[in-house]
C-alpha positions as CSV (number, residue, x, y, z in Angstrom):
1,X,180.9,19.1,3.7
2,X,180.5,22.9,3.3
3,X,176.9,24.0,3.1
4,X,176.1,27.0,1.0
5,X,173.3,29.2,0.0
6,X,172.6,32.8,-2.3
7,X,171.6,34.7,1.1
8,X,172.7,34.4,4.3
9,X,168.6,34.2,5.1
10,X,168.9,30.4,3.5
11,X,171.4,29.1,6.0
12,X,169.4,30.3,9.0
13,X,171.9,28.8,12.3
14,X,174.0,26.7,9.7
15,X,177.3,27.2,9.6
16,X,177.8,27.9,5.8
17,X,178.9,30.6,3.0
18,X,177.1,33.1,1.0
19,X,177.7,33.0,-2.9
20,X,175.2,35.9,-3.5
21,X,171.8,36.2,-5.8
22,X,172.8,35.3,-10.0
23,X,174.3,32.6,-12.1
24,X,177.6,34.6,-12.7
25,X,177.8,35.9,-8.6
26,X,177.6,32.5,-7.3
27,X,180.1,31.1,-10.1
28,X,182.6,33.6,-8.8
29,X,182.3,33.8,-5.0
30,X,181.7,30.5,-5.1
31,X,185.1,29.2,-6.9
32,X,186.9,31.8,-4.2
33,X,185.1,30.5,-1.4
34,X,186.3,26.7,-2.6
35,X,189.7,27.8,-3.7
36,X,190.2,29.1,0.3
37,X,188.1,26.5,2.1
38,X,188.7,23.1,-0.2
39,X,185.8,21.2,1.4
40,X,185.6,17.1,0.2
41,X,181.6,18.4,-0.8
42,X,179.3,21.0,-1.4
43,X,175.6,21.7,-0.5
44,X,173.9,24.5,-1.9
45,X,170.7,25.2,0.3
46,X,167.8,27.4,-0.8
47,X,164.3,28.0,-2.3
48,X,163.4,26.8,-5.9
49,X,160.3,27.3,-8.3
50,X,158.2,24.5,-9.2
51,X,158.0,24.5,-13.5
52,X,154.6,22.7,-14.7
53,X,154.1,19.6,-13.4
54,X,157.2,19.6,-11.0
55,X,157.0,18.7,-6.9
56,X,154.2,20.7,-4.6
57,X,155.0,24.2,-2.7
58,X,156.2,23.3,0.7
59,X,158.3,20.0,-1.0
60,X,162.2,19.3,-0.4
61,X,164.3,18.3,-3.4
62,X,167.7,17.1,-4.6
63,X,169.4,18.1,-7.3
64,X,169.5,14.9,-9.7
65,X,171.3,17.2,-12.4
66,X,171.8,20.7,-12.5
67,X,171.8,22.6,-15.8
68,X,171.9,26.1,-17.5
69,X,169.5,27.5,-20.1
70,X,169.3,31.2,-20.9
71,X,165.8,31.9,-21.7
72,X,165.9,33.6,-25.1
73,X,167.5,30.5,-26.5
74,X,164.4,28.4,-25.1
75,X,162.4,31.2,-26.7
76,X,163.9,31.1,-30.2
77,X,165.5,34.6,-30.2
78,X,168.8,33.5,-30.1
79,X,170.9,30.7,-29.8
80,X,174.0,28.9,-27.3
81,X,176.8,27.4,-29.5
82,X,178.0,25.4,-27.4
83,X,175.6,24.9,-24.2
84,X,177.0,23.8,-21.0
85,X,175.9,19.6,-20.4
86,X,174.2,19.5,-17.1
87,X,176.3,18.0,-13.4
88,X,174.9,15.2,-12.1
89,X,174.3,15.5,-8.6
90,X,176.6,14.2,-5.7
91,X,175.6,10.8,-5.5
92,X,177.2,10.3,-2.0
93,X,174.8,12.7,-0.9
94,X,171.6,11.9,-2.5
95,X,171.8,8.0,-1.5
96,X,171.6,10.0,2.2
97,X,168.7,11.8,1.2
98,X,165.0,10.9,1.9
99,X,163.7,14.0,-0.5
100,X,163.2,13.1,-4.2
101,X,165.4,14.0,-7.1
102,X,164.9,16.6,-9.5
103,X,166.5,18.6,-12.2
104,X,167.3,21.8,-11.8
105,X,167.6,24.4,-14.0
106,X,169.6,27.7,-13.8
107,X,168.3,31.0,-15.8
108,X,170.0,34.3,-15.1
109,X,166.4,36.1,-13.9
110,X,163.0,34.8,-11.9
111,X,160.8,33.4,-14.9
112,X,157.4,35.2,-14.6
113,X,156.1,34.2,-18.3
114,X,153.8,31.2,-18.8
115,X,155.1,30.1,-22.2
116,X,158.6,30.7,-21.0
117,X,158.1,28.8,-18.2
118,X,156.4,25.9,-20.3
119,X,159.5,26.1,-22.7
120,X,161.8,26.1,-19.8
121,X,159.9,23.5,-18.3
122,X,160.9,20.1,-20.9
123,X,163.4,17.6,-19.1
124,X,163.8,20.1,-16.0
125,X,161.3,20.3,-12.9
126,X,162.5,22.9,-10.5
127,X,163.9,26.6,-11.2
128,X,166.5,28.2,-8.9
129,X,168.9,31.0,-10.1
130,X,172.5,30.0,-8.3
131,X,172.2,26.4,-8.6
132,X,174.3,25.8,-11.9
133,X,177.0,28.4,-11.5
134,X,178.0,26.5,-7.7
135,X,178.0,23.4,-9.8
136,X,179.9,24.8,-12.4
137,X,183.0,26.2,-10.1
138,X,182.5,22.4,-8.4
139,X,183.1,20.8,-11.2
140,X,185.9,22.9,-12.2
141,X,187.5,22.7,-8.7
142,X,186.8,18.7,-9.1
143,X,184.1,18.6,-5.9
144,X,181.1,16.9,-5.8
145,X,177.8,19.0,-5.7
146,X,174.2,18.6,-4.7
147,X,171.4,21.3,-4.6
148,X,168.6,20.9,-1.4
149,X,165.8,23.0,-2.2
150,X,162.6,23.8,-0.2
151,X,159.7,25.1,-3.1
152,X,158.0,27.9,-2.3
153,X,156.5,28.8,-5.5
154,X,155.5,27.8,-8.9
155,X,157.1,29.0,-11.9
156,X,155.4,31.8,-13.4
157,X,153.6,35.4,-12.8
158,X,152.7,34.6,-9.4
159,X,156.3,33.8,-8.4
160,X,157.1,36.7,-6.1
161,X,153.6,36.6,-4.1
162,X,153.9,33.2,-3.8
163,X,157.6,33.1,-2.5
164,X,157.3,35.7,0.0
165,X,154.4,33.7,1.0
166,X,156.3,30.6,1.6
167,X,159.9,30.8,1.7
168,X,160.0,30.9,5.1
169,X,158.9,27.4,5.5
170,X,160.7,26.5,2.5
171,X,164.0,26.9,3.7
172,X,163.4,25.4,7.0
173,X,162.5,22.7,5.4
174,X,165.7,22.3,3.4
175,X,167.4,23.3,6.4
176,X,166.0,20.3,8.1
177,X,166.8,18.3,5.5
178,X,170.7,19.5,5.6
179,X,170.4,19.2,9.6
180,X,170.1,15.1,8.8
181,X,173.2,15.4,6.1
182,X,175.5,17.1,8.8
183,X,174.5,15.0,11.4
């Protein structure tokens, strides 16, 4: 199982790869870093945003699906012909996992705007900026993916404060969780 993360920060003293910060970064490093290393499985680690009415700051999640939305379609100013389906998540790895499930959704900045965030928010619990393009070069390579995420914030104009605040404890707290994966 290879265990990745956007910064190295994320993977504290597990042995993992960087894919960098951005949808299209971690799409690219992270096909290269599968094409050279060819684990069985992947683990993306980090922090994610709670939308309205997703899990509490300081929870632990797994990624049920993983999905892609780029904010001016949810806003009406333009439009995706032919939007990406969401990935499931790993199966093998979330019947290991005592966190709940959640979906994920990938959007190419931090969302700061309330009605954004509410649009953002239907069908999709949890925010994290990497998550879908690892899951994308997974799928492609034909490797099964989950996303462990600590949240440190809630989605919205407070989202910086309150992840300086708390990332910290939100990643060792998806590190923990990754600790009981690895064994």
């Amino acid at each position: 199982m290879l265990v990745l993360a956007a910064v190295r920060e994320e993977l504290g003293d597990l042995e993992g790869e960087v894919v960098g910060i951005g949808p299209v970064v971690a799409a690219a490093r992270a096909a290269a870093i599968l094409e050279r290393k060819r684990p069985d499985r992947v683990v993306l680690i980090g922090t994610g945003g709670s939308y309205p009415g997703g899990p509490a700051i300081g929870a632990v999640i797994a990624s049920e699906m993983v999905g892609h939305s780029p904010g001016v379609a949810a806003m009406g100013l333009g439009y995706v012909p032919r939007p990406s389906a969401p990935i499931p998540g790993d199966e093998y790895v979330l019947s290991r996992l005592s966190v709940e499930r959640h979906a994920v959704l990938t959007v190419g900045a931090v969302t700061t705007d309330l009605t954004l965030a509410r649009r953002l928010s239907d069908g999709w619990t949890v925010e994290h900026m990497e998550a879908f393009g690892v899951a994308i070069a997974c799928q492609i390579a034909g490797i099964p993916f989950t996303a462990v995420l600590g949240i440190s914030n809630h989605v919205g104009p407070d989202a910086h404060v309150q992840w300086l605040a708390h990332r910290d404890e939100a990643q060792d707290a998806a590190r923990a969780v990754v600790r009981t994966l690895l064994g």
